[in-house]
N, CA, C and O atoms as a MOPAC input file, in Angstrom:
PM7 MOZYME 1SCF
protein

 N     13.81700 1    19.97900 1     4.14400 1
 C     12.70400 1    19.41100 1     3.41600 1
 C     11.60800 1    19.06500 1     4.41500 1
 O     11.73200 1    18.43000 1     5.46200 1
 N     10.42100 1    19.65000 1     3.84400 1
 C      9.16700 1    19.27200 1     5.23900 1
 C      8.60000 1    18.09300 1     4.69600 1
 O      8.70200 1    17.80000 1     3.50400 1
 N      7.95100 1    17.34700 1     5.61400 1
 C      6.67300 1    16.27700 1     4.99900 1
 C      5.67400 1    16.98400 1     4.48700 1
 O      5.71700 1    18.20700 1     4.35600 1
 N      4.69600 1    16.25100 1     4.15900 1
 C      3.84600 1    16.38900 1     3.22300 1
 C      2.77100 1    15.76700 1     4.09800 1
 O      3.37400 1    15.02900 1     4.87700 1
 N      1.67300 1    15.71900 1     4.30400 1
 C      0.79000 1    15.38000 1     4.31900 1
 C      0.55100 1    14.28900 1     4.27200 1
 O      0.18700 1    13.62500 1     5.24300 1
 N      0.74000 1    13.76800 1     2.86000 1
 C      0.58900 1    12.27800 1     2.66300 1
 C      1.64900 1    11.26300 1     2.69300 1
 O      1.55900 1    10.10800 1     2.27500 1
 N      3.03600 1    12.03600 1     3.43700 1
 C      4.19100 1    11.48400 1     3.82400 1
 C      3.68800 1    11.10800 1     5.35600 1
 O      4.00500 1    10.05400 1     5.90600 1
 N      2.92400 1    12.04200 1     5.91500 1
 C      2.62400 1    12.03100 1     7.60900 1
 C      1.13700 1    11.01300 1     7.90200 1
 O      0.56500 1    10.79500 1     8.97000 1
 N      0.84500 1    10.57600 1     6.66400 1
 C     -0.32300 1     9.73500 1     6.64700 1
 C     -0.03000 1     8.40500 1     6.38400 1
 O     -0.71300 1     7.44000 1     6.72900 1
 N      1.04200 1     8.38900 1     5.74100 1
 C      2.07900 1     7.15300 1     5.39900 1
 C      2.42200 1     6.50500 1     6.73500 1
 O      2.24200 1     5.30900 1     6.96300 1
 N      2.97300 1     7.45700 1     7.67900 1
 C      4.25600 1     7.20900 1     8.73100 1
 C      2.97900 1     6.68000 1     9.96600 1
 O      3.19500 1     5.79500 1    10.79400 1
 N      1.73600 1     7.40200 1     9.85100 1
 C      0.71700 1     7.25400 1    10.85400 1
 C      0.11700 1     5.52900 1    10.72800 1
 O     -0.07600 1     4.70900 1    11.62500 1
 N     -0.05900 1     5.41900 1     9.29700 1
 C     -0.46300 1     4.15000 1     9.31200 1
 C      0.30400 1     2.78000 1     9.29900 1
 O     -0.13200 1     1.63100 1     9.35900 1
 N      1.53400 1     3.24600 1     9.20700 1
 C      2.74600 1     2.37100 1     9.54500 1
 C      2.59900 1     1.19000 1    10.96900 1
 O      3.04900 1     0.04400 1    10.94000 1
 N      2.04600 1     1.65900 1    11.85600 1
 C      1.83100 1     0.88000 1    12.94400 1
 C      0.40400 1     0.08700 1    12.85000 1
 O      0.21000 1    -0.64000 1    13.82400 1
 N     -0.51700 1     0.08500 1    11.97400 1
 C     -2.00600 1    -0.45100 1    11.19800 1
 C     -2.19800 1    -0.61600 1    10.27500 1
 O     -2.70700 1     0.11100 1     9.42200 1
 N     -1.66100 1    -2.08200 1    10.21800 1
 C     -1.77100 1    -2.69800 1     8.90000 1
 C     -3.03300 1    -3.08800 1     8.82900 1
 O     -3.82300 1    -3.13900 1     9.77200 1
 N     -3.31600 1    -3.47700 1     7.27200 1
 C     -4.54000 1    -3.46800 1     6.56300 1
 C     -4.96600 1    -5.05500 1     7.47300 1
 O     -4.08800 1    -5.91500 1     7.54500 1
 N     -6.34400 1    -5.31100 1     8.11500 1
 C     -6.98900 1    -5.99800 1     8.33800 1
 C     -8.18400 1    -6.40300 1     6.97900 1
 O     -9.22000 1    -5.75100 1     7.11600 1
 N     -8.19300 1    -7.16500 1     5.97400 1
 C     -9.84700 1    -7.36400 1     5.35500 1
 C    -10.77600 1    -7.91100 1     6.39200 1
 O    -10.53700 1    -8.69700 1     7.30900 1
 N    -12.07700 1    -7.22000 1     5.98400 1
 C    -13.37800 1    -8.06200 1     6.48500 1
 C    -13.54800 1    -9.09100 1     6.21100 1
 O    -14.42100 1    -9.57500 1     6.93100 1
 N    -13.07200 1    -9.93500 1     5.32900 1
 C    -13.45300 1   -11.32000 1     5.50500 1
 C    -12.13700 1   -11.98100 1     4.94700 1
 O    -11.69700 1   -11.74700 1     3.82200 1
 N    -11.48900 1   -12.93900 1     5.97400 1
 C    -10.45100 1   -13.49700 1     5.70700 1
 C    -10.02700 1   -14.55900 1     4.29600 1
 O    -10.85000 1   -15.16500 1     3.61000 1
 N     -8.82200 1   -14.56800 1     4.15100 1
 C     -7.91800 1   -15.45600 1     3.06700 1
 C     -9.16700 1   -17.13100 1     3.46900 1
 O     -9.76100 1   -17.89300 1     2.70700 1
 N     -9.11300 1   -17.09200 1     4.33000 1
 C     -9.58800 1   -18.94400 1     4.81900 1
 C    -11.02100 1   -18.67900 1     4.66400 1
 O    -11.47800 1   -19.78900 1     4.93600 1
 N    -11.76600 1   -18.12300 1     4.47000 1
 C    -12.89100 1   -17.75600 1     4.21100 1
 C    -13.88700 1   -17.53300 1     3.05600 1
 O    -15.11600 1   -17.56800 1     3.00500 1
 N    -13.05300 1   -17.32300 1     2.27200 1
 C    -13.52000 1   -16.57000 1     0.64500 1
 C    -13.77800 1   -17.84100 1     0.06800 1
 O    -14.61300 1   -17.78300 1    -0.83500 1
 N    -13.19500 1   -19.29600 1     0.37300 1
 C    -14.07300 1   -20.51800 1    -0.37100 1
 C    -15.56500 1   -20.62700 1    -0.28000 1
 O    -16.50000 1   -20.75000 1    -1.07200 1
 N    -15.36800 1   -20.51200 1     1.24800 1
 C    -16.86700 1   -20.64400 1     1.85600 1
 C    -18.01100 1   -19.93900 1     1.39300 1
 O    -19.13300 1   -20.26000 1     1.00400 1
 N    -17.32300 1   -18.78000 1     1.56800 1
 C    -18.42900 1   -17.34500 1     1.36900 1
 C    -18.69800 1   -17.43400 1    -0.15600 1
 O    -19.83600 1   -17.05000 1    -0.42600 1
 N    -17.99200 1   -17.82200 1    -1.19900 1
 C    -18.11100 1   -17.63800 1    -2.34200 1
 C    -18.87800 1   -18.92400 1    -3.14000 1
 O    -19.44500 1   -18.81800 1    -4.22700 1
 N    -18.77200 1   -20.02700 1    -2.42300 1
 C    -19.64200 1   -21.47800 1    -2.80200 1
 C    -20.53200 1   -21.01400 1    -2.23200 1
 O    -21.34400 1   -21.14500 1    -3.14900 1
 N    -21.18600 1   -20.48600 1    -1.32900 1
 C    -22.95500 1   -20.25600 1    -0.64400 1
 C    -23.35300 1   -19.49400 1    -1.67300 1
 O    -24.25600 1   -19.83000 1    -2.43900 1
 N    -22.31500 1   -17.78000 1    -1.80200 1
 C    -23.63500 1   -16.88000 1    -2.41600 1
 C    -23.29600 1   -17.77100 1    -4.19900 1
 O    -24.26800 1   -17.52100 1    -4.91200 1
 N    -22.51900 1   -18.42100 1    -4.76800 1
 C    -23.13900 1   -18.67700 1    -6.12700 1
 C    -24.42300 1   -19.94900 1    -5.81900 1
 O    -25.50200 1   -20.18100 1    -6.36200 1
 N    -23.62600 1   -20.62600 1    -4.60400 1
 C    -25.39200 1   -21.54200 1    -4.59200 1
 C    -26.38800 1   -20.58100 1    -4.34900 1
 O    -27.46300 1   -20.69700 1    -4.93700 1
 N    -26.14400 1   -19.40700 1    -3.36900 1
 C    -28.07300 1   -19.02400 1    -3.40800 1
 C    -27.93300 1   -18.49900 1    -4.37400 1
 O    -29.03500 1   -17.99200 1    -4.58300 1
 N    -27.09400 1   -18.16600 1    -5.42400 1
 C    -27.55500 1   -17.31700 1    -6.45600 1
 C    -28.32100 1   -18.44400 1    -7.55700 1
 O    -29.28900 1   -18.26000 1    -8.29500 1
 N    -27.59600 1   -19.49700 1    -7.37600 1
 C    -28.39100 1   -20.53000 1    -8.60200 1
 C    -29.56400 1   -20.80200 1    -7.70000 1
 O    -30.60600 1   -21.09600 1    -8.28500 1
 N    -29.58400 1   -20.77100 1    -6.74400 1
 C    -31.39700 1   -21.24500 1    -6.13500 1
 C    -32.23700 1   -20.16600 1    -6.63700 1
 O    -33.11100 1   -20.47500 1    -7.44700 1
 N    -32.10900 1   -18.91600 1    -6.27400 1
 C    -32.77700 1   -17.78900 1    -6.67900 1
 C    -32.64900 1   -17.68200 1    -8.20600 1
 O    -33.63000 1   -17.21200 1    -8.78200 1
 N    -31.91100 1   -17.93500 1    -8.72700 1
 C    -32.23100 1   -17.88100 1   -10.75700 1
 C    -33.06200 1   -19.11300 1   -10.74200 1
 O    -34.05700 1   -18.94600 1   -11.44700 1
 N    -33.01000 1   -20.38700 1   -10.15000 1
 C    -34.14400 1   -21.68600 1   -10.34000 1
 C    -35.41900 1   -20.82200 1   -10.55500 1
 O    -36.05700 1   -20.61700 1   -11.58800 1
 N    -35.67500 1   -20.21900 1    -8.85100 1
 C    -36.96800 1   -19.55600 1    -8.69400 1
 C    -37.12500 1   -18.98400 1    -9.60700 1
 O    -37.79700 1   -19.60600 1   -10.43100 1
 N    -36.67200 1   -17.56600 1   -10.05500 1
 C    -37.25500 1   -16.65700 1   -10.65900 1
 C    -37.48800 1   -17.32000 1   -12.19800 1
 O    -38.57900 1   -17.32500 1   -12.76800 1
 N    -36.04100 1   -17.96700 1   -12.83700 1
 C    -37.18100 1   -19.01000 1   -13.54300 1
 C    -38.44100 1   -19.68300 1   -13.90700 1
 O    -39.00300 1   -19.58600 1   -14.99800 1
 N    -38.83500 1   -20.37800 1   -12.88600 1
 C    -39.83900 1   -20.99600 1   -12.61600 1
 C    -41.03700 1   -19.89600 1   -12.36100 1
 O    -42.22500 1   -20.05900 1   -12.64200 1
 N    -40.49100 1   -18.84400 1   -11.81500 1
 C    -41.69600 1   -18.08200 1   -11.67400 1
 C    -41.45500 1   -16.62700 1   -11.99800 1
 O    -41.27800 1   -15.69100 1   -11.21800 1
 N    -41.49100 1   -16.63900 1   -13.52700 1
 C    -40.90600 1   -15.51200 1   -14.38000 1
 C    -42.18400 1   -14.53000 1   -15.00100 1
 O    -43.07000 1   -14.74200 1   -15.82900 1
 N    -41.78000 1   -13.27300 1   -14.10800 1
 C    -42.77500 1   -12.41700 1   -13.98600 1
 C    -42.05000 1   -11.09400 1   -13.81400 1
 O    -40.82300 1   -10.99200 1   -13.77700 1
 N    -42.97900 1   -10.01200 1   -13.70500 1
 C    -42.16100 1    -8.71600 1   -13.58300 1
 C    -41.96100 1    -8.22400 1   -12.00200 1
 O    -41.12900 1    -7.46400 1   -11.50600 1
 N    -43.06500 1    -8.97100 1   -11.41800 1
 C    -42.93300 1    -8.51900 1    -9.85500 1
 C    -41.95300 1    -9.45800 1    -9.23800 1
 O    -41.64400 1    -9.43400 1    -8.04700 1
 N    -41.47200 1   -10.31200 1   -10.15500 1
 C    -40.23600 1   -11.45900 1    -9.30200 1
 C    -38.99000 1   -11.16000 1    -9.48900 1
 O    -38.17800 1   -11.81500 1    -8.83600 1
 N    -38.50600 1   -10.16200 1   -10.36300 1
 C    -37.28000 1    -9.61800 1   -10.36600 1
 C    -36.78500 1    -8.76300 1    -8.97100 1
 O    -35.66600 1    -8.98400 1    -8.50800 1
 N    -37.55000 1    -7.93600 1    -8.44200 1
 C    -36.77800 1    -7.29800 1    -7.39400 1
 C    -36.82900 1    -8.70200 1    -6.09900 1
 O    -35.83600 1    -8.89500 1    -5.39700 1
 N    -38.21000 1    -9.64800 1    -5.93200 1
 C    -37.96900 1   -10.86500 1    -5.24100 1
 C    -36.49700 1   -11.62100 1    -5.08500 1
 O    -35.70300 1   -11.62600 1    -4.14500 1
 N    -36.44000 1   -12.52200 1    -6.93200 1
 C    -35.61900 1   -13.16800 1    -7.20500 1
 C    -34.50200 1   -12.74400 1    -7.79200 1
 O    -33.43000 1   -13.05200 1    -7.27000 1
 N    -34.52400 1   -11.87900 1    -9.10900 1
 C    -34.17500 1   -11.52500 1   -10.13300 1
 C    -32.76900 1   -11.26900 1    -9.62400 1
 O    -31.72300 1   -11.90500 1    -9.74700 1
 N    -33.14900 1    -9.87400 1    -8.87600 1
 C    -31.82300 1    -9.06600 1    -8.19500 1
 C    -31.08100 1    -9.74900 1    -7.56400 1
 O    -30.01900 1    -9.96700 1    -8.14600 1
 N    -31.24400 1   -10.43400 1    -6.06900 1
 C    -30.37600 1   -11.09400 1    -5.66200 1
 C    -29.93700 1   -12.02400 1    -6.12600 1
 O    -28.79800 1   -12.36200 1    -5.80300 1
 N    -30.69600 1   -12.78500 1    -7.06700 1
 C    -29.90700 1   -13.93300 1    -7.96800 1
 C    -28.72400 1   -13.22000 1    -8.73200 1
 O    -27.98100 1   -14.01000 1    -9.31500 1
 N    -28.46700 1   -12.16000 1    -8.82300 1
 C    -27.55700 1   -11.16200 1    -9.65700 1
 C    -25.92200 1   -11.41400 1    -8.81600 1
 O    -24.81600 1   -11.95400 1    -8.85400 1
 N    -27.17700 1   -10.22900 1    -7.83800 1
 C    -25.98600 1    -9.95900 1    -7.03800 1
 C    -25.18900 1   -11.25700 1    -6.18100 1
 O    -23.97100 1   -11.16000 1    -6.03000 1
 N    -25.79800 1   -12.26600 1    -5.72000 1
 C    -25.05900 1   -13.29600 1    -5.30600 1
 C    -24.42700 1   -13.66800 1    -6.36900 1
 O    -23.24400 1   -13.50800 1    -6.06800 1
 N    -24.48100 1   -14.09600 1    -7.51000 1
 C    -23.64500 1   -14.39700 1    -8.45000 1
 C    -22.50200 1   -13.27500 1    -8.42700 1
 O    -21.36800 1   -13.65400 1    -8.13400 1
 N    -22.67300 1   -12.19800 1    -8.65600 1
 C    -21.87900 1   -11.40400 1    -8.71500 1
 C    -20.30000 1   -11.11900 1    -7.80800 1
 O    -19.11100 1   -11.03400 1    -8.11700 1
 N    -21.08000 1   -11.04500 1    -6.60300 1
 C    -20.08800 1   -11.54800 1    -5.64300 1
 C    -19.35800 1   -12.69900 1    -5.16400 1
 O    -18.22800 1   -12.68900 1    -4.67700 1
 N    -20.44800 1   -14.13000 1    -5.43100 1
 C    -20.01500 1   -14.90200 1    -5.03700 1
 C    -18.88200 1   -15.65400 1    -6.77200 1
 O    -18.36300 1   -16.76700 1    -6.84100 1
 N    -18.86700 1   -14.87800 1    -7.54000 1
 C    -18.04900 1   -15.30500 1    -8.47600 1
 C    -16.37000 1   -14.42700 1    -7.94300 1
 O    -15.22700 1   -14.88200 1    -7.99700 1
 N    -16.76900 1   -13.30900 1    -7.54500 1
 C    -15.73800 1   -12.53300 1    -7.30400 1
 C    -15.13000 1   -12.88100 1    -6.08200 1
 O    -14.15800 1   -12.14400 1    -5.91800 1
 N    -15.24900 1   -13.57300 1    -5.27200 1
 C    -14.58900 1   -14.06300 1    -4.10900 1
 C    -14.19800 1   -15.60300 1    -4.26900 1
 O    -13.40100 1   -16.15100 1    -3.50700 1
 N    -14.77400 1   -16.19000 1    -5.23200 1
 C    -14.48100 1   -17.62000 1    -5.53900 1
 C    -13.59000 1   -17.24700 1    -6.40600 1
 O    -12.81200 1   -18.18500 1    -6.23500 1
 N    -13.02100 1   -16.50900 1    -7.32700 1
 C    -12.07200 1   -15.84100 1    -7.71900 1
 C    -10.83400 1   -15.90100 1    -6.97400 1
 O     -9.84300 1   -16.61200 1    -7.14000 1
 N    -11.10300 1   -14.97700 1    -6.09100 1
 C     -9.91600 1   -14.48400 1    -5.09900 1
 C     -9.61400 1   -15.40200 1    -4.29600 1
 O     -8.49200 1   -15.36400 1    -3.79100 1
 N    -10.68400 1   -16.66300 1    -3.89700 1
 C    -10.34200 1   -18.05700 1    -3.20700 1
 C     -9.15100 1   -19.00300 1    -3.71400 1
 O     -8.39600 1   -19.70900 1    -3.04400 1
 N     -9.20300 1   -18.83200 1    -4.90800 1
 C     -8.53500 1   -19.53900 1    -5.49800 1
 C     -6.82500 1   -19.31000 1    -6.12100 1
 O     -5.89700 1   -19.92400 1    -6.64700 1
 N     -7.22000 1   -17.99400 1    -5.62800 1
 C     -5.48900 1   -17.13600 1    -6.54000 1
 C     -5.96100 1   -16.25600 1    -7.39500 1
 O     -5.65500 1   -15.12200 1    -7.02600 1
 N     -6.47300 1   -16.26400 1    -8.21900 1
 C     -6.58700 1   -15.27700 1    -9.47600 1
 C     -7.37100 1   -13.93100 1    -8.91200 1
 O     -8.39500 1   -13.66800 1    -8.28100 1
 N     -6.40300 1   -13.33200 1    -9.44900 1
 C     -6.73000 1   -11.63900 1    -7.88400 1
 C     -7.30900 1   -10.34100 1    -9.31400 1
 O     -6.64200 1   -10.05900 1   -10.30900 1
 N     -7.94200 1   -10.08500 1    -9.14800 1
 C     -9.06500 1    -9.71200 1   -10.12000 1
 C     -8.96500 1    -8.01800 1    -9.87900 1
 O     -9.72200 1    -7.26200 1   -10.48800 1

């Protein structure tokens, strides 16, 4: 019986285990900033609700929410 390919890709990564970019002790942190800048940036764009303030405010108020809900998630246990 020969290996396979993805038997010999198996056996290769056996000695390199998975490192994440941003650690278990970390994801509180990282995930309380971006939902705070995300609520600072929805304040703004609020306050100054226009069509040229969406790519300003709009977006990153998104996307920090976005992420910073999804790692305050995973901070906590609930693995998404």
């Amino acid at each position: 019986m020969s290996a396979t390919p993805l038997h010999d890709l198996w056996e290769a990564s056996a000695s390199q285990p998975f490192q994440p970019t941003v650690g278990k002790d970390a994801q509180l942190q990282i995930g309380f900033t971006l939902l705070f800048l995300g609520l600072i940036f929805a304040g703004l764009f609020g306050l100054n609700n226009s069509l040229k303030n969406v790519p300003l405010y709009g977006i990153p108020a998104s996307l920090a929410f976005g992420f910073g809900a999804v790692y305050m998630i995973c901070a906590v246990g609930v693995y998404v």
